[in-house]
C-alpha positions as CSV (number, residue, x, y, z in Angstrom):
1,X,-31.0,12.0,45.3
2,X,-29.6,8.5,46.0
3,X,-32.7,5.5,45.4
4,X,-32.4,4.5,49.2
5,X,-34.0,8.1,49.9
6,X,-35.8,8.0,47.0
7,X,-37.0,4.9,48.6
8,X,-38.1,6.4,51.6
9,X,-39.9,9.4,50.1
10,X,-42.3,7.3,48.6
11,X,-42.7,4.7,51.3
12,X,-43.0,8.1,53.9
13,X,-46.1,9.0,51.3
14,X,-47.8,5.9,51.1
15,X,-47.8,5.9,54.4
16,X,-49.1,9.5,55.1
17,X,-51.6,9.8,52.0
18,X,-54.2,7.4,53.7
19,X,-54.3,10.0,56.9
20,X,-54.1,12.9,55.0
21,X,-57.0,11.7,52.9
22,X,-58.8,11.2,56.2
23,X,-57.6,14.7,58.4
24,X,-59.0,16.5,54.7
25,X,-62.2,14.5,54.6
26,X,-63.7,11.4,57.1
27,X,-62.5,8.5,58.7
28,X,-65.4,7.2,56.3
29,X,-63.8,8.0,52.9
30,X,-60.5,5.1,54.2
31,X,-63.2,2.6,55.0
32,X,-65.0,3.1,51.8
33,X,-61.5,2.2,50.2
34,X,-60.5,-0.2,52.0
35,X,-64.4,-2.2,51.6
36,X,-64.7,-1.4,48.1
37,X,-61.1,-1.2,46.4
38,X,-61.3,-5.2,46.4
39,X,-65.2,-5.3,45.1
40,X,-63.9,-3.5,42.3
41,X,-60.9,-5.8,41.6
42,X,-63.4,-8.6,41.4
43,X,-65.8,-6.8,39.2
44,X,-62.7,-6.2,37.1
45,X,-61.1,-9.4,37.5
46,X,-64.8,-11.5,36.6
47,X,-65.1,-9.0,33.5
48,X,-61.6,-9.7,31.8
49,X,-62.1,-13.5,32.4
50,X,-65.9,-13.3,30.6
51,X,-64.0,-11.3,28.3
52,X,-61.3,-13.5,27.5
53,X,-63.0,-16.6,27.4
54,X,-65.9,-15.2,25.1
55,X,-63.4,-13.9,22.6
56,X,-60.5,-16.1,22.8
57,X,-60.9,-19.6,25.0
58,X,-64.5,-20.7,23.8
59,X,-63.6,-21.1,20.5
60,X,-60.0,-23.6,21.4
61,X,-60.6,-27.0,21.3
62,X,-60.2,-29.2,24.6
63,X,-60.7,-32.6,25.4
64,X,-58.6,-36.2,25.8
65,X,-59.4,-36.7,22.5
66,X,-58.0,-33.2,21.0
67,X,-54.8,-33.7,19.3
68,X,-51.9,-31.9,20.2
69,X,-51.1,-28.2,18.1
70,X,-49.2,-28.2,14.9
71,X,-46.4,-26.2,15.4
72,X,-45.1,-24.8,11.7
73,X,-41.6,-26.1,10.9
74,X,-41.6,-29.1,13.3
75,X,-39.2,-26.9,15.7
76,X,-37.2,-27.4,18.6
77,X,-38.4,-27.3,22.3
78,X,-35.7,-27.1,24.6
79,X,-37.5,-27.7,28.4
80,X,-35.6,-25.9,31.1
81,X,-35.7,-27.8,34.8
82,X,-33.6,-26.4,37.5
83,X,-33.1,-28.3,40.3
84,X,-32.4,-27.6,44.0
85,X,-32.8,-30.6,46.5
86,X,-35.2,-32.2,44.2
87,X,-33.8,-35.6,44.8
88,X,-37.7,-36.9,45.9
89,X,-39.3,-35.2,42.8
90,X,-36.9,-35.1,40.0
91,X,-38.1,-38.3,38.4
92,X,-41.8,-37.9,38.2
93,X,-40.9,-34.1,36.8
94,X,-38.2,-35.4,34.0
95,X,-40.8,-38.7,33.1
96,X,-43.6,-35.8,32.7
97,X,-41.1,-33.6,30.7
98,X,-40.7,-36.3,28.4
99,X,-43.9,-37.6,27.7
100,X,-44.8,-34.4,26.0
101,X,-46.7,-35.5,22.7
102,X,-45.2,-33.1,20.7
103,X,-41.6,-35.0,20.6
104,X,-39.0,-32.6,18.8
105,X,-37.4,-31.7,22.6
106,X,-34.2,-31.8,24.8
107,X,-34.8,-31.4,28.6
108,X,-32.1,-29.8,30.2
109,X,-31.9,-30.5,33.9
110,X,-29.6,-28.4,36.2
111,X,-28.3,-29.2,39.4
112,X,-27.9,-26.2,41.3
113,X,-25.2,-27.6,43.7
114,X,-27.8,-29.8,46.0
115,X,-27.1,-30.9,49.0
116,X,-29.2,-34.3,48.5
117,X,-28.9,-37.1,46.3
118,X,-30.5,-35.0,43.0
119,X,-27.1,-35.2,41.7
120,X,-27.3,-39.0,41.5
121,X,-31.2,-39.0,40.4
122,X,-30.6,-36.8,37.7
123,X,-27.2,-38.5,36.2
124,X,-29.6,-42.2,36.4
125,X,-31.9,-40.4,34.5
126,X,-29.8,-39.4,31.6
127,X,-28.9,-43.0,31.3
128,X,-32.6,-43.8,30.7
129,X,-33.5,-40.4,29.0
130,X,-31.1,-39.9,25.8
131,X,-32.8,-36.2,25.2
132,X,-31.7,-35.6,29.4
133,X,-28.7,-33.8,29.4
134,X,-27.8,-32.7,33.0
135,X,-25.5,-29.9,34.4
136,X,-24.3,-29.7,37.3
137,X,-23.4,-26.4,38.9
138,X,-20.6,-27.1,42.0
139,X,-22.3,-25.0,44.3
140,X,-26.0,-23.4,45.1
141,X,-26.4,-20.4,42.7
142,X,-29.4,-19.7,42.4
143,X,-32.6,-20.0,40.6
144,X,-31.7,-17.4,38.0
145,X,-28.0,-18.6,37.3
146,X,-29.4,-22.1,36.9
147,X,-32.1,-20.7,34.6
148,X,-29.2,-18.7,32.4
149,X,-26.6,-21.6,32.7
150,X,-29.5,-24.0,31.1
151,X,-30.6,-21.4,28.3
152,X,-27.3,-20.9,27.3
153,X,-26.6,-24.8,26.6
154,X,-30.2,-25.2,25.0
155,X,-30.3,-25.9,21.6
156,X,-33.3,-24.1,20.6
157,X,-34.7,-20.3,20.2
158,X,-38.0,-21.6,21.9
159,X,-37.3,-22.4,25.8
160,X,-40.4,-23.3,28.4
161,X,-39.0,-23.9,31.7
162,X,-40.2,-25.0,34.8
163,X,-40.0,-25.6,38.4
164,X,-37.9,-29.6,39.8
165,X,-41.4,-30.6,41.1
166,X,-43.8,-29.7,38.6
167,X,-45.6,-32.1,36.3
168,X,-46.2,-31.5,32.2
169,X,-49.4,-32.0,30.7
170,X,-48.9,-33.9,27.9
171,X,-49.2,-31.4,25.5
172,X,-48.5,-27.8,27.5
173,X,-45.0,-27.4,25.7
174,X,-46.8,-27.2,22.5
175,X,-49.4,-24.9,23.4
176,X,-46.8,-22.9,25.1
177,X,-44.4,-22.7,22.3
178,X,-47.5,-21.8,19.5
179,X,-48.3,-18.3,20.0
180,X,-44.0,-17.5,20.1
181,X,-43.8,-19.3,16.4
182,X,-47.2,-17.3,15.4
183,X,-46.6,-13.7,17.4
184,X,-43.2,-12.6,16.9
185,X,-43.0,-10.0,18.8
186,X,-44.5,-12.2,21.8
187,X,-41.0,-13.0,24.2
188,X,-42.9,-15.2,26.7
189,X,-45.9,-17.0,27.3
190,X,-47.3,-18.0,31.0
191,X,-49.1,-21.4,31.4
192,X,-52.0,-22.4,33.5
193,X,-50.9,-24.2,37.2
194,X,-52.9,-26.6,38.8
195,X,-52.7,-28.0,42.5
196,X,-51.7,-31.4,43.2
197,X,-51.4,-30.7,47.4
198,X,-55.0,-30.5,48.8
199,X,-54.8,-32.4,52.0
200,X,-55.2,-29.9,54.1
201,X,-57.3,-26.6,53.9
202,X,-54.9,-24.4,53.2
203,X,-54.3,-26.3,50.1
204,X,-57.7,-27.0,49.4
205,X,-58.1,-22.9,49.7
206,X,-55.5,-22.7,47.1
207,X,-56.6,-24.8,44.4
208,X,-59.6,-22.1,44.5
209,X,-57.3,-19.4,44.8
210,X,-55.2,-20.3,41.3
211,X,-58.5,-20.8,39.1
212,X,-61.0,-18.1,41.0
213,X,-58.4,-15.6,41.5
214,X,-54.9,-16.1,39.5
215,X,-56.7,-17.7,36.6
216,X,-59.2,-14.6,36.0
217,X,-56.5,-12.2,37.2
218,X,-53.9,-13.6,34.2
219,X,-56.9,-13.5,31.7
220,X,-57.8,-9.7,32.3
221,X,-54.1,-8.7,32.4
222,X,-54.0,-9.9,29.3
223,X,-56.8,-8.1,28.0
224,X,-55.1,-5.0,29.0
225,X,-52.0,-5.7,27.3
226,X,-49.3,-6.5,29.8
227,X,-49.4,-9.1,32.2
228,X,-47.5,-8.6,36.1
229,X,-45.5,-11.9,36.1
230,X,-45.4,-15.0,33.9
231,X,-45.9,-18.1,36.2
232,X,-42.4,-19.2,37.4
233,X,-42.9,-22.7,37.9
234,X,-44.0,-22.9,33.6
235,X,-43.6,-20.4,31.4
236,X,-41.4,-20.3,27.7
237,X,-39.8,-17.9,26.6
238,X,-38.0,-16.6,22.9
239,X,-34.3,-17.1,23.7
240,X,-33.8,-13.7,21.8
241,X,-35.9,-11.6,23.7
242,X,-34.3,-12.9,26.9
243,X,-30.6,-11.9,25.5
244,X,-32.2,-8.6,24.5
245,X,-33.1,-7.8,28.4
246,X,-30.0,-9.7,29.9
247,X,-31.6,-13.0,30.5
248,X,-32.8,-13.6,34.2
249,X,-31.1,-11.1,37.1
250,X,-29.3,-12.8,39.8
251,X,-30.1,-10.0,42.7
252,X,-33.9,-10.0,42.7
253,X,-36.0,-12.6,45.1
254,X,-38.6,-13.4,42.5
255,X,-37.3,-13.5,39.1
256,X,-40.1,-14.7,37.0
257,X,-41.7,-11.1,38.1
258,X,-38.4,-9.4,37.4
259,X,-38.0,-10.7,33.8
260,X,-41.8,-10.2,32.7
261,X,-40.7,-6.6,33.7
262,X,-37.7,-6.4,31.8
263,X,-39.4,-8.0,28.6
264,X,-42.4,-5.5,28.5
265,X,-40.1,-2.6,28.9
266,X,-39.1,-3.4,25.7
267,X,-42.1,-4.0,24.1
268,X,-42.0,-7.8,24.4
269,X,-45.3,-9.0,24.4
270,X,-46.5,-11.9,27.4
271,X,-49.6,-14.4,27.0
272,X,-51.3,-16.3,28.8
273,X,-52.4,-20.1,27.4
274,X,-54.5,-21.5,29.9
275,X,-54.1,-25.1,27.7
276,X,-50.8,-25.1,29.1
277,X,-51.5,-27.2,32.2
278,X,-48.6,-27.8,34.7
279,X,-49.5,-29.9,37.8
280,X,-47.2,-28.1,41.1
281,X,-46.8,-28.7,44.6
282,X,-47.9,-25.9,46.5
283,X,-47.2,-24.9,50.8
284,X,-50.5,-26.8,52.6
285,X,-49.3,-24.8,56.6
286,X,-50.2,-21.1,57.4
287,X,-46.1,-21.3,57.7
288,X,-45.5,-22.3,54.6
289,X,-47.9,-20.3,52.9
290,X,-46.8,-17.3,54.9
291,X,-43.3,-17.7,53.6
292,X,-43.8,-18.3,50.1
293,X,-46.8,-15.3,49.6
294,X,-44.2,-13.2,51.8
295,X,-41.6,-13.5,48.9
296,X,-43.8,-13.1,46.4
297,X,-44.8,-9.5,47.8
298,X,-41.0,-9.1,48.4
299,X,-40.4,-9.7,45.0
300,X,-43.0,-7.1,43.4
301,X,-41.9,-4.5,45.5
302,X,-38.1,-5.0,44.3
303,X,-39.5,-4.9,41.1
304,X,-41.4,-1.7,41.2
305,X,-38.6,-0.2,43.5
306,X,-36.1,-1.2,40.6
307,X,-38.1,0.6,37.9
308,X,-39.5,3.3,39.5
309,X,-37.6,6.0,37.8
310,X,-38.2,5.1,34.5
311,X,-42.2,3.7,34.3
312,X,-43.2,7.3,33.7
313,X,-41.9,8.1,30.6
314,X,-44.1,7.8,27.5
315,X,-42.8,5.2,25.7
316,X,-43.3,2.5,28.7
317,X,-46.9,3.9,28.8
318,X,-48.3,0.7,27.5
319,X,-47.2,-0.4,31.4
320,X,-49.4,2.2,33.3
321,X,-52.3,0.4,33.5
322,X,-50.4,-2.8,35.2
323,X,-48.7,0.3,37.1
324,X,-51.7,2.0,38.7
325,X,-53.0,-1.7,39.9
326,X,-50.0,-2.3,41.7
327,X,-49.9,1.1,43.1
328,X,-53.6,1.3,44.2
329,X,-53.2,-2.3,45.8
330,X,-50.3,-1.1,47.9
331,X,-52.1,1.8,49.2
332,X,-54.9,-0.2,50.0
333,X,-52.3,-2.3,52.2
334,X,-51.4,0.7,54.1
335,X,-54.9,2.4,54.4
336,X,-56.3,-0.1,55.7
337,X,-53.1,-0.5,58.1
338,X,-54.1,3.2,59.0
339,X,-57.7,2.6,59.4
340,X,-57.0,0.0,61.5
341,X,-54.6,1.8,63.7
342,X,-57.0,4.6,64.1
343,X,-59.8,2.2,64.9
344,X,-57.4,0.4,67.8
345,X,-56.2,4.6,69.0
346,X,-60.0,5.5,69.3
347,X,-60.9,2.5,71.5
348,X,-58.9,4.4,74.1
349,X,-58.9,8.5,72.8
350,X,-61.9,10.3,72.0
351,X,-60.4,11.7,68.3
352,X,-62.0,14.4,65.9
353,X,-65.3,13.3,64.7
354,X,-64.2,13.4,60.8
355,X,-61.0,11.2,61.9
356,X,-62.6,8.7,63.9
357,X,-63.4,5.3,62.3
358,X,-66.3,3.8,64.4
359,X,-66.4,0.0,63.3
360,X,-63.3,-1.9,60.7
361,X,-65.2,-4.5,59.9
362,X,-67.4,-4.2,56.9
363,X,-72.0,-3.4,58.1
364,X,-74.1,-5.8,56.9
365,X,-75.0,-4.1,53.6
366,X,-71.1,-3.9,52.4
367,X,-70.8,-7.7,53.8
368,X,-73.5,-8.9,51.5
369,X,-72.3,-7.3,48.5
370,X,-69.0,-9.0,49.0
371,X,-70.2,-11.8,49.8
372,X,-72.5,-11.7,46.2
373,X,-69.4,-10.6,44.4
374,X,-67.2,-13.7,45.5
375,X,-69.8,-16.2,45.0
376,X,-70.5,-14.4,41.0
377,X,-66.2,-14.8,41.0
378,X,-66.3,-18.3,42.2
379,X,-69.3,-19.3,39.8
380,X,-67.2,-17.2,36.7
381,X,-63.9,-19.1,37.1
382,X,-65.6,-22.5,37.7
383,X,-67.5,-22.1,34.7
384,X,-64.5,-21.2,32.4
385,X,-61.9,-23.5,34.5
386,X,-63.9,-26.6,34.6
387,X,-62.8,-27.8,31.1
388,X,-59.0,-28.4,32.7
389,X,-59.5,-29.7,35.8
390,X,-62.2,-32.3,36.8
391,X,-63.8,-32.0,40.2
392,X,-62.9,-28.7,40.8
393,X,-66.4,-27.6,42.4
394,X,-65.7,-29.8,45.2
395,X,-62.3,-27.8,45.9
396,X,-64.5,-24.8,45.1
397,X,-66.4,-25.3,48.0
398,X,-63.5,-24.2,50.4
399,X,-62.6,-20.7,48.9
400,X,-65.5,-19.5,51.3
401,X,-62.9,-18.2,53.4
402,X,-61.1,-16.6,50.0
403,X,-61.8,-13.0,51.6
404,X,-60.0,-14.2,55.2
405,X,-57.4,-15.4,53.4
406,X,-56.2,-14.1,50.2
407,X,-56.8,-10.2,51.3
408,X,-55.9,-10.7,55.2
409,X,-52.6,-12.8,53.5
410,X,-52.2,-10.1,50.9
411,X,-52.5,-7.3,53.9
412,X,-49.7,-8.1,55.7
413,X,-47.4,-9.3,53.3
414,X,-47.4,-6.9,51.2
415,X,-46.9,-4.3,54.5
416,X,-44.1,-6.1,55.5
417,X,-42.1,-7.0,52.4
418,X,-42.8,-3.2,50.8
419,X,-41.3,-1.6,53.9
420,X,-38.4,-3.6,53.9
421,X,-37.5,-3.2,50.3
422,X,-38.3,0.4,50.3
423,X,-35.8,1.0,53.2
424,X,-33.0,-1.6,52.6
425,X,-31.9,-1.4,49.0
426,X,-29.1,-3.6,49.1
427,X,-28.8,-5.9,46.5
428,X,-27.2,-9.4,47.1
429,X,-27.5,-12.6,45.1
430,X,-31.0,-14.6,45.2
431,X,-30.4,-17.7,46.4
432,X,-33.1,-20.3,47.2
433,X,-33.6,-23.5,50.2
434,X,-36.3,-26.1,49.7
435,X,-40.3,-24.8,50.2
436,X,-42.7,-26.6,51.6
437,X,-44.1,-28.8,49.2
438,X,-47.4,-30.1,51.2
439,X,-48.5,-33.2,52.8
440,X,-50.7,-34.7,50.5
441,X,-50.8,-34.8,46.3
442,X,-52.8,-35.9,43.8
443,X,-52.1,-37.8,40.7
């Protein structure tokens, strides 16, 4: 059996399982799913981040006046920037990269054949810099070549890499780089993102989104043992591990998701150190946002598509939990496609009592637990985010319309990008163009 009809099998059952639950039981037993799947996500996601933060974070130090980890043996930090069109951001990223006050680093910067003047930035900058060294690759490669190309010339075993417009906290290579030099059979660790577009409300919706949502989600995966992607705009990683799985792969849309795959298959362990604050630039239009959240669902399905024959077996079992979250959020994706289609076909057919769906939207009991359950997520993650990032209740304020966006967003790009993977398997290499950055940042 050849993986493109493989591929289809299982997209044909994801598809068919949602009516099949519903011919065998009620219309009912879908919308029950599709209102209470993402209740229980929250309940799990506010649980892991009490968890977490009770066991772990409450005990770390944090402040302006905290100094910076000791890391044993005074090593190496090599920081990996790949650049694509960065000319506009490449200095404030490289000036961020170097203020680090942990000061045994190189910064690599690569030039991944631009078509701007980040060529010119970035050789100006090794005149000022002398830890800068700069390659530059002749033409557009990729984000994955650039990645490889860079940790093949650093210097060090300990590599945290990160996006051509992303800011450094002072001290996030640091914490970063501690739990590789005290864990060593840890092969990356994922930092904590912060917002600096919030101009507009998509932004503002999205600075809720990363601490409310991405930062509890990260803590509970963690919990669980294996976390579904390091953050690819800061993350570090053990050189060694990365040579054990092949370094980054060329073929795949997303490859921060792609190598967090590759390194828990092998046992590698990923953390998450929310210290590790990195200031990004995030989309702040529907379009932009549509793009980006579309290629992030593309990527996780090339992912899961890519390992699917081999996840089963015992010895990845450590995986399954991470496994049977993807899986059940994808066939949420298509139930409540199916639920919905029903909903529309009954508007103008009369259809078996047990199949018919009367009302998709959730009654007023259902909409005032959700509406409890966001507020108890939103209070959770401001209460345990607050320590990095000042102001954030007045950003908080916006992610109100969290359930519009995040599960509406979620809904149909995950439809989308699942059925294309899942019927075109071809494989080419990943190349990236310029995002959208946003209108307005903050400092």
């Amino acid at each position: 059996m050849t993986d493109r009809i493989f591929a289809f099998l299982v997209l044909c059952i994801a598809l068919s399982l949602p009516l099949g639950v519903a011919s065998v039981f009620t219309g009912e037993v879908l919308l029950n799913f599709v209102f209470f799947w993402p209740l229980f996500m929250s309940g799990l996601w506010i649980t892991g981040g009490i968890y977490f933060w009770f066991y772990r974070e409450r005990h770390w130090a944090w402040g302006e006046d905290v100094a910076p980890p000791e890391l044993l043996g005074n090593p190496l930090i090599s920081i990996l920037i790949p650049c694509f069109n960065e000319g506009v951001n490449a200095r404030e990223t490289i000036a961020a990269a170097m203020a680090q006050r942990y000061d045994n680093i190189e910064v690599i910067a690569i030039n991944d054949g631009s078509s701007d003047n980040t060529a010119e930035v970035l050789d100006q900058l090794a005149q000022e810099y002398p830890r800068l060294r700069v390659i530059h690759l002749a033409s557009n490669q990729g984000k994955a070549i650039a990645l490889n190309t860079g940790a093949m010339a650093a210097r060090s075993d300990l590599l945290v890499c990160i996006d051509g417009d992303a800011m450094l906290d002072r001290d996030a290579a640091a914490y970063m780089v501690l739990p590789l030099l005290e864990n060593p059979r840890v092969g990356a660790v994922t930092g904590n993102p912060r917002i600096r577009t919030r101009s507009t409300l998509v932004g503002r919706i999205q600075v809720g989104e990363f601490s409310s949502i991405i930062g509890l989600i990260k803590r509970t995966q963690r919990i669980y043992g294996q976390v579904f992607t390091v953050s690819g705009v800061v993350a570090a990683f053990r050189k060694r591990a990365l040579a054990e799985v092949g370094f980054w792969s060329n073929d795949m849309v997303t490859e921060d998701i792609d190598i967090s795959w590759k390194l828990q298959l092998q046992h590698w362990s990923i953390f998450f150190e929310p210290r590790a604050l990195c200031w990004i630039l995030m989309p702040e239009t529907l379009a932009g946002l549509w793009k980006q959240r579309l290629r992030w669902a593309q990527g996780g399905a090339e992912v899961f598509l890519k390992n699917i024959r081999n996840m089963w077996v015992w010895r990845n079992h450590r995986m399954w939990p991470l496994i049977a979250e993807f899986c059940l959020s994808t066939i949420w994706v298509f139930t409540y496609f199916v639920s919905l289609f029903i909903f529309i076909v009954g508007l103008f057919v009369s259809l078996p009592e047990n199949l018919a769906i009367p009302q998709i939207f959730p009654p007023a009991f259902t909409g005032l637990l959700i509406g409890i359950v966001c507020l108890g997520q939103f209070s959770v993650s401001l209460l345990i985010e607050r320590r990095y990032e000042k102001n954030l209740a007045n950003s908080l304020f916006w992610i109100i319309w969290f359930p519009v966006v995040y599960w509406m967003l979620s809904l149909f790009t995950t439809l989308i990008a699942f059925t294309k993977v899942m019927l075109n398997d071809r494989r080419k290499r990943a190349r990236w163009v310029s995002p959208d950055r946003g209108i307005g940042r903050i400092t």
